[in-house]
DRENDO-1510 file (C-alpha; in Angstrom, 1 decimal, always signed):
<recs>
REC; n; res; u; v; w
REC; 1; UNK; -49.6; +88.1; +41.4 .
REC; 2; UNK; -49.8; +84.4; +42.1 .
REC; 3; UNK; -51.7; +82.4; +40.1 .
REC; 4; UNK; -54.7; +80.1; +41.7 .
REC; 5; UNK; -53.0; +76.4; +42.4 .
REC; 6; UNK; -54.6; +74.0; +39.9 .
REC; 7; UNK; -55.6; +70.7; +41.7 .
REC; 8; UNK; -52.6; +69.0; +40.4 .
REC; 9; UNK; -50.2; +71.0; +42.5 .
REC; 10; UNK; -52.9; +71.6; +45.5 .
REC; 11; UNK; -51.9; +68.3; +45.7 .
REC; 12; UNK; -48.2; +68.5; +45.2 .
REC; 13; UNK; -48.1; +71.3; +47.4 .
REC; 14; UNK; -49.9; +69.4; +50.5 .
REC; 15; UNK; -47.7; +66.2; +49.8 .
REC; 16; UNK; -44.5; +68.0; +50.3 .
REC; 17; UNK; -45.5; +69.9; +53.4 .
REC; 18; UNK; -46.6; +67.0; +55.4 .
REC; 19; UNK; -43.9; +65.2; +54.7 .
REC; 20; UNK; -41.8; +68.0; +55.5 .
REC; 21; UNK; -43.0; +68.1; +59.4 .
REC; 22; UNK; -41.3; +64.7; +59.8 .
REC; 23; UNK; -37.7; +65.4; +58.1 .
REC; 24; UNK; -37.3; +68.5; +60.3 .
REC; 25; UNK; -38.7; +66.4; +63.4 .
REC; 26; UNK; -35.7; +63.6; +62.1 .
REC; 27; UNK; -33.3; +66.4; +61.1 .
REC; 28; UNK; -33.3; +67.8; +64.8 .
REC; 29; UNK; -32.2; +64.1; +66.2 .
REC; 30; UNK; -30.0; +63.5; +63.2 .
REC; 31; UNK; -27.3; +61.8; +65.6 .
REC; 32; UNK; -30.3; +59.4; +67.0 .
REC; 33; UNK; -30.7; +57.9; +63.4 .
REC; 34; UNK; -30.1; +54.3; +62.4 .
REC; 35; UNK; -28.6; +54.5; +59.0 .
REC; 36; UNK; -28.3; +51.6; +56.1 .
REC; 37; UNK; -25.3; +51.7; +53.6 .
REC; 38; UNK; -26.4; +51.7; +50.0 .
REC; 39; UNK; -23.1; +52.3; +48.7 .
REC; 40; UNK; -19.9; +54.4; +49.5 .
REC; 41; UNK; -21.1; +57.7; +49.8 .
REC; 42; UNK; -24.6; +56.8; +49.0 .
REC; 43; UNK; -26.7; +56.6; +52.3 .
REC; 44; UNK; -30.7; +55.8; +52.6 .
REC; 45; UNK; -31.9; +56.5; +56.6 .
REC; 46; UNK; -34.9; +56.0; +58.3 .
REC; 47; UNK; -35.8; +59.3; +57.3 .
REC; 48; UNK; -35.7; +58.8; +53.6 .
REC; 49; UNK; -38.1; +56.1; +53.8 .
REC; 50; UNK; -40.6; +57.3; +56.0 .
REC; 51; UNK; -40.5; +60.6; +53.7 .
REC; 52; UNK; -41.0; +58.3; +50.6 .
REC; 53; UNK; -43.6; +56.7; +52.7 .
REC; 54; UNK; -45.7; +59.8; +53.3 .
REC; 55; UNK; -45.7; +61.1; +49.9 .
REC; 56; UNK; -46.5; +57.6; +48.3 .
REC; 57; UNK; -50.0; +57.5; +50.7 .
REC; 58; UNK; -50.5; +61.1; +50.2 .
REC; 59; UNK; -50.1; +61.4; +46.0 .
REC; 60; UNK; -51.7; +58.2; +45.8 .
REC; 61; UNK; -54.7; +58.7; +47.9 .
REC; 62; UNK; -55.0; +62.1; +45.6 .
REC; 63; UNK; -54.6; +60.3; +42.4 .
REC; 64; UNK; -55.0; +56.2; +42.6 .
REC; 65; UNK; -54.5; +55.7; +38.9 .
REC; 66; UNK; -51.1; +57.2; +38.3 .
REC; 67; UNK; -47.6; +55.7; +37.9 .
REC; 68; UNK; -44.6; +56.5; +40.3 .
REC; 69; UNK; -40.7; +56.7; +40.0 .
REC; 70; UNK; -39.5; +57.3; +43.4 .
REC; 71; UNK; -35.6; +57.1; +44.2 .
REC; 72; UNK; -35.9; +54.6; +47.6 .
REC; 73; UNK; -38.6; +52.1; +45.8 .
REC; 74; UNK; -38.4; +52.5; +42.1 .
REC; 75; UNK; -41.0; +52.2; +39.6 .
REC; 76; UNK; -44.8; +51.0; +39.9 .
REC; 77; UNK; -48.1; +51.2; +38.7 .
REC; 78; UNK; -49.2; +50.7; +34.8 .
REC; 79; UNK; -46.3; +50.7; +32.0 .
REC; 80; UNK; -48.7; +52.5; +29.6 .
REC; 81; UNK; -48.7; +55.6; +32.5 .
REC; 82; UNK; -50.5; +58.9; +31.6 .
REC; 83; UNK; -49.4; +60.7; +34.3 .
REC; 84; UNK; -46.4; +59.6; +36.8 .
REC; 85; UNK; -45.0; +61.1; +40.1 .
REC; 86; UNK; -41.6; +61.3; +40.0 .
REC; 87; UNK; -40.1; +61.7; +43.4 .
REC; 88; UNK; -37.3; +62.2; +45.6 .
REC; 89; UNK; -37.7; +62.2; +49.5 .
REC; 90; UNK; -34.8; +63.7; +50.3 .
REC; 91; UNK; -32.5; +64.9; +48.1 .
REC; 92; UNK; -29.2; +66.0; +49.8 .
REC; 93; UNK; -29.4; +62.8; +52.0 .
REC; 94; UNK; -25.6; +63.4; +53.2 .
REC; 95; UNK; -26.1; +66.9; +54.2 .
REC; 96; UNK; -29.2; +65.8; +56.4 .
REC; 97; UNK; -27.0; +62.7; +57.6 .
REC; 98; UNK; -24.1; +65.2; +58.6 .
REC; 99; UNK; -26.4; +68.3; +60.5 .
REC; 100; UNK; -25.9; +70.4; +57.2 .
REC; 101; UNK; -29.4; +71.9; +56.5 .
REC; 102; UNK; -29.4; +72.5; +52.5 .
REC; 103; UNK; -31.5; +69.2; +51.1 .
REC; 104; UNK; -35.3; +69.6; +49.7 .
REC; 105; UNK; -38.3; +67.6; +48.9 .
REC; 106; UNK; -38.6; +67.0; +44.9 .
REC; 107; UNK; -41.6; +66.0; +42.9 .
REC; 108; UNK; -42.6; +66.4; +39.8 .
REC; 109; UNK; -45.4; +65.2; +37.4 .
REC; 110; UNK; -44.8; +63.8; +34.4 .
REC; 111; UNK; -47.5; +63.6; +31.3 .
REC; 112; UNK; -47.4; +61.2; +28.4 .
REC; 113; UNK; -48.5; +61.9; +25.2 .
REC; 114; UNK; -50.7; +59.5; +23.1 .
REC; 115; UNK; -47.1; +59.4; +20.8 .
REC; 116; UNK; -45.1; +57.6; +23.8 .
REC; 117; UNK; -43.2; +61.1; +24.6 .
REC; 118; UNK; -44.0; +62.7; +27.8 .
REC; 119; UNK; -43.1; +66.0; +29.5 .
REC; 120; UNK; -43.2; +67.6; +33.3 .
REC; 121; UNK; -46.1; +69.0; +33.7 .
REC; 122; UNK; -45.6; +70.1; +37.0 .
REC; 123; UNK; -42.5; +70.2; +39.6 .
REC; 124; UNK; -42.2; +71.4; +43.2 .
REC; 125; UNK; -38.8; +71.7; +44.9 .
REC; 126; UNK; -39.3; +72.3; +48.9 .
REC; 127; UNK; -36.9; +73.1; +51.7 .
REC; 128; UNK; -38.0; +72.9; +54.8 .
REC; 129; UNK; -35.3; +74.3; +56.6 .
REC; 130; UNK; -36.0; +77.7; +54.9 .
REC; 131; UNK; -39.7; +77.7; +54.5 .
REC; 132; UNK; -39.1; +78.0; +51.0 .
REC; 133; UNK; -41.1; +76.6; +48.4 .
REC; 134; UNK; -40.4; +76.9; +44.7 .
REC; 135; UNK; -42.9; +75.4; +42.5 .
REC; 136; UNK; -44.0; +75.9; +38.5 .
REC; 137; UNK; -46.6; +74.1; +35.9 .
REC; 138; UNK; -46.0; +74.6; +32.5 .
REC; 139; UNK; -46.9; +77.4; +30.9 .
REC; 140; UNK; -47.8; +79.1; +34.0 .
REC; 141; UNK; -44.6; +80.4; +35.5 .
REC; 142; UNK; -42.0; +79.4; +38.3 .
REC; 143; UNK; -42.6; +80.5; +41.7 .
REC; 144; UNK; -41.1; +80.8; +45.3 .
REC; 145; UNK; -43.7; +80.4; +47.4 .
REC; 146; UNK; -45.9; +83.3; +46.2 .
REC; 147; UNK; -42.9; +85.5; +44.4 .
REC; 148; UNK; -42.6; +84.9; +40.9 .
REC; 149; UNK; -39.3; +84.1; +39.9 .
REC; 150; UNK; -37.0; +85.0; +36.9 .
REC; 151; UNK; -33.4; +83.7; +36.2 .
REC; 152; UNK; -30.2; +85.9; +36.6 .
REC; 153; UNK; -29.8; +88.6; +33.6 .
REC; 154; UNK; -25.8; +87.9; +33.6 .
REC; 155; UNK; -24.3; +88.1; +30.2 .
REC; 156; UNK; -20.7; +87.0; +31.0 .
REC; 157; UNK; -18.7; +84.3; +32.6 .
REC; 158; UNK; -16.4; +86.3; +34.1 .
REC; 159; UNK; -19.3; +87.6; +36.3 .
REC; 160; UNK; -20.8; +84.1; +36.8 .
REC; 161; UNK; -21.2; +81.4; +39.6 .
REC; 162; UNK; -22.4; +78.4; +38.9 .
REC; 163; UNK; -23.1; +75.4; +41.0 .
REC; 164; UNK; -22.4; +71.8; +40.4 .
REC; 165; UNK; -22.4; +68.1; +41.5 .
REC; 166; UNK; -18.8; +66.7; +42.4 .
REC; 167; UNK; -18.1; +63.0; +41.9 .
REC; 168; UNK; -17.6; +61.0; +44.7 .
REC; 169; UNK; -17.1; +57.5; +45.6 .
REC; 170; UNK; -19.5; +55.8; +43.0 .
REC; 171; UNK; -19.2; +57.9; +40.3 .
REC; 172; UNK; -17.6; +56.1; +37.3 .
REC; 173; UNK; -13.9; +57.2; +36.0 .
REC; 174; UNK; -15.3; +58.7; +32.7 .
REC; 175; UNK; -17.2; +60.9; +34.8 .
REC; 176; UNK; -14.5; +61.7; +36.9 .
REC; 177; UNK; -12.3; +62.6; +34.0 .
REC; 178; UNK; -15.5; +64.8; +32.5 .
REC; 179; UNK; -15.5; +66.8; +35.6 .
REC; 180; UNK; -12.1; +67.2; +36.4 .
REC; 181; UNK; -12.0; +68.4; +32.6 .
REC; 182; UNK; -14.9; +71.2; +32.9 .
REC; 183; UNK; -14.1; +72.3; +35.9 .
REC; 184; UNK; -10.1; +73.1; +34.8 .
REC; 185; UNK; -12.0; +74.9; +31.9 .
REC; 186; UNK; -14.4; +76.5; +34.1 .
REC; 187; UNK; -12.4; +78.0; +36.9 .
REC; 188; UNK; -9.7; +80.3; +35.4 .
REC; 189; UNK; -13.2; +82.1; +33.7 .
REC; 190; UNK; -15.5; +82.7; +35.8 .
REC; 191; UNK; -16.2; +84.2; +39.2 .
REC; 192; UNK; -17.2; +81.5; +41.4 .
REC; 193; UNK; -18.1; +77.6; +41.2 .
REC; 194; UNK; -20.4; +75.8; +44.3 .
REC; 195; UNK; -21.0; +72.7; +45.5 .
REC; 196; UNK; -23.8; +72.6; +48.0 .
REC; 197; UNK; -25.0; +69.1; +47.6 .
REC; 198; UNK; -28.5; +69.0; +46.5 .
REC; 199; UNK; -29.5; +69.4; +42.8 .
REC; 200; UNK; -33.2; +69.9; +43.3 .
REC; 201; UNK; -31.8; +73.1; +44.8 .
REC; 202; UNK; -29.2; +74.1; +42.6 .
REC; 203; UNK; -31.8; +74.2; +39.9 .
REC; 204; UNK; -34.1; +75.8; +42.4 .
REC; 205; UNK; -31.6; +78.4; +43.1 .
REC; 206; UNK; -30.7; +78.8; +39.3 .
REC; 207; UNK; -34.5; +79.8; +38.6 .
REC; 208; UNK; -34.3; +82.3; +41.6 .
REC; 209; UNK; -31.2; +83.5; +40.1 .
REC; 210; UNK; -28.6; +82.7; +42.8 .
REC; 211; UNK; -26.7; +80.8; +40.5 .
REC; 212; UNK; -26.2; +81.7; +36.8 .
REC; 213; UNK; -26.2; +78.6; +35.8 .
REC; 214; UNK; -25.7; +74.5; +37.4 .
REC; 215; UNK; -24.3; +71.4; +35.5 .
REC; 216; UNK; -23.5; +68.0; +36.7 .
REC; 217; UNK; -22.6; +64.7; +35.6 .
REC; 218; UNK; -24.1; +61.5; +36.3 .
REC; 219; UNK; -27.4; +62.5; +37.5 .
REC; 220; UNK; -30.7; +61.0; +38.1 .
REC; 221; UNK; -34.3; +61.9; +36.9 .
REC; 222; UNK; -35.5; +62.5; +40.3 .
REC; 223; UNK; -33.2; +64.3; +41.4 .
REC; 224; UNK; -33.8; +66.8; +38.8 .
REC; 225; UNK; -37.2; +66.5; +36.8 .
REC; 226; UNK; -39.0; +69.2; +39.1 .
REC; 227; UNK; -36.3; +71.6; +38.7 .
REC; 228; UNK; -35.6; +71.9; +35.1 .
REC; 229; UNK; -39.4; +72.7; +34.9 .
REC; 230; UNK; -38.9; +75.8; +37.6 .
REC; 231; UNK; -35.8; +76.7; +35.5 .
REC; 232; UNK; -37.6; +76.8; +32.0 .
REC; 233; UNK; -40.8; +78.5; +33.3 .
REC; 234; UNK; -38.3; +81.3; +35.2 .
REC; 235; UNK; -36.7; +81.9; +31.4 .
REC; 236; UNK; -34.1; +79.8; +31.6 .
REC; 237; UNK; -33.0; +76.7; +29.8 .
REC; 238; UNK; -32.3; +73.0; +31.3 .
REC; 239; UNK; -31.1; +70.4; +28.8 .
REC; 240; UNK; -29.2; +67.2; +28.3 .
REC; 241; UNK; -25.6; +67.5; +27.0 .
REC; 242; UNK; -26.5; +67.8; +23.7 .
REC; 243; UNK; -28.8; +70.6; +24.2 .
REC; 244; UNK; -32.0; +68.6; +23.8 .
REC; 245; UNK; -35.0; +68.6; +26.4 .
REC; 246; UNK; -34.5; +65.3; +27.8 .
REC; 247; UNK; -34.1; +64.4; +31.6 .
REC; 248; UNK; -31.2; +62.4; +31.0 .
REC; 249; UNK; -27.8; +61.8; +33.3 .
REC; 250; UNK; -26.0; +65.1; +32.2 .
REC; 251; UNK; -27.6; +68.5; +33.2 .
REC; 252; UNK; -26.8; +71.9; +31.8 .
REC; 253; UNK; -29.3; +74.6; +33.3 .
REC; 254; UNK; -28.2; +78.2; +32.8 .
REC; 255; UNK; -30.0; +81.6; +31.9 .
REC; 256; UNK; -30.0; +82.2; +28.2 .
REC; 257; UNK; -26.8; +83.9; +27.4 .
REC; 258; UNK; -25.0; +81.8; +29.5 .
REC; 259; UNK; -26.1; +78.6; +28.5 .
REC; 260; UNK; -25.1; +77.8; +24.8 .
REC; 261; UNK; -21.4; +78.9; +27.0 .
REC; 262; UNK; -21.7; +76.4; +29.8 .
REC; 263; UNK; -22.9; +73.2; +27.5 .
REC; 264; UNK; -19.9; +74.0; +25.2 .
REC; 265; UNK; -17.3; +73.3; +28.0 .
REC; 266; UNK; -19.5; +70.6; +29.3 .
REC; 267; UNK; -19.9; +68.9; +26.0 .
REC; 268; UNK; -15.8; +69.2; +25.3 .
REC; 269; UNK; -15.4; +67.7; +29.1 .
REC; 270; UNK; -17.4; +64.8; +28.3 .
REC; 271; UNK; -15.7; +64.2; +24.8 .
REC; 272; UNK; -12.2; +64.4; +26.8 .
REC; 273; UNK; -13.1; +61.5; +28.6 .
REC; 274; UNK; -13.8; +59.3; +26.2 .
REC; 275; UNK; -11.1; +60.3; +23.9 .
</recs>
C-alpha cells in the first residue's frame, strides 16, 4: 500500500507534473525548436529552460526559503542551506533533441545537518512519455507511481544487464580510458550492457529492477541525486567509486550481490587510467 505523500513531495510531485505538460507539448514539435550549443554533444533548448523555469516558480512558491542547484542556472539562495532542490529539467536532453522519447524530470531534496553533512531526503524521477513516476523519501520506500518497488534478486553476472553512460565528445581522456577499460572487463561476463541516455532513468530503472545494476563515469549531482535515493530505498545500493555514500562524479548503483562485483571492475577501470 502507498504511503500518504508528506508535503515535501506533494510538492515535488506537482512540480514535476506541470512541468511535464510543456516538455511533451515541446517534444511533439521537436523539429520546430531553436537550439543553443553548450558544447559538442552537450545541447540546452528552449525546452530545458522553460522546464527549469516552471519548476524554479513552482518549488519556490512552495518553499521560499530553500537553496537550489539546478543544471541550466546553477546555484542560488543562502550558502548555509538547510534544505536545497537539486534539479534537472530534462535529463536525456539529446534524446528529446533527436525524437527519442527516454529522458525524465529529476529532483531531489537535499537536507543539511547542523555538522555541515547533508543527505537526500527526497528524490522524484518522472517520465512523461510513460506516465511513469518513480519517487522515494528516506526511510519510507521507493515507489512507481503507487507500486512499491524492489531491485532485481540476480546473484550472478553472467545473468546481468546493466546500463551505463558512454563518453562522448566532452568527456575527458582519463574517462575515456576508464570506460573503455570496464566495459572490456564487463562484456565477455555478463549478459547484456545498455546505453539509453538518461541517468535519472537508469537508476530509476535499476530500483524497478530492469537493470541489475548502472555505472557511469563523469557524472553530475543532478543528474543523479534523486535516483540513488529510489535505488537505496528499493534495497539496493548507490555509491561513489570507492564505495562511500557520496553523490560524487562516478556512480556504481547495483542490487546487493551484484554490487561489491560491479565497483571492483569500476574501481580497477579507473585506476587503469591513471596508471
Amino acid at each position: 500500500m502507498m504511503p500518504r505523500l508528506s508535503a515535501h513531495m506533494t510538492v515535488m510531485h506537482a512540480a514535476a507534473h506541470k512541468a511535464a505538460k510543456r516538455l511533451l507539448r515541446d517534444f511533439n514539435e521537436v523539429e520546430n525548436l531553436q537550439v543553443s550549443v553548450k558544447g559538442p554533444g552537450d545541447f540546452v533548448s528552449q525546452a530545458d529552460l522553460r522546464a527549469e523555469a516552471s519548476l524554479r516558480e513552482d518549488l519556490e512558491k512552495a518553499r521560499p526559503g530553500y537553496a537550489m542547484l539546478m543544471e541550466e542556472s546553477g546555484a542560488s539562495g543562502s550558502e548555509k542551506w538547510a534544505w536545497r532542490w537539486v534539479v534537472d529539467p530534462l535529463d536525456g536532453t539529446t534524446n528529446f533533441l533527436h525524437g527519442i522519447p527516454h529522458w525524465a524530470i529529476s529532483i531531489a531534496l537535499e537536507k543539511r545537518s547542523s555538522d555541515g553533512s547533508s543527505e537526500v531526503a527526497a528524490g522524484v524521477v518522472y517520465s512523461p512519455v510513460n506516465n511513469e513516476l518513480f519517487w522515494a523519501e528516506k526511510g519510507v520506500g521507493a515507489y512507481l507511481n503507487d507500486k512499491r518497488l524492489r531491485v532485481s534478486a540476480r546473484r550472478e553476472l553472467k545473468d546481468a544487464v546493466f546500463a551505463t553512460g558512454i563518453p562522448f565528445a566532452v568527456s575527458t581522456t582519463p574517462n575515456r580510458l576508464s570506460f573503455a577499460r570496464t566495459m572490456s572487463t564487463l562484456m565477455p561476463q555478463v549478459a547484456g550492457i545498455r546505453r539509453f541516455g538518461s541517468a535519472a532513468l537508469d537508476l530509476a530503472w535499476t530500483a524497478a529492477g530492469r537493470y541489475d545494476g548502472y555505472w557511469e563515469i563523469g557524472i553530475k549531482p543532478w543528474d543523479i541525486a534523486a535516483g540513488m535515493l529510489i535505488v537505496r530505498e528499493a534495497g539496493g545500493y548507490a555509491t561513489d567509486s570507492q564505495g562511500k555514500d557520496n553523490v560524487a562524479e562516478t556512480i556504481v548503483a547495483a542490487n546487493p550481490h551484484l554490487h561489491a562485483k560491479l565497483l571492483e571492475v569500476v574501481a580497477d577501470g579507473l585506476a587503469a587510467s591513471k596508471a
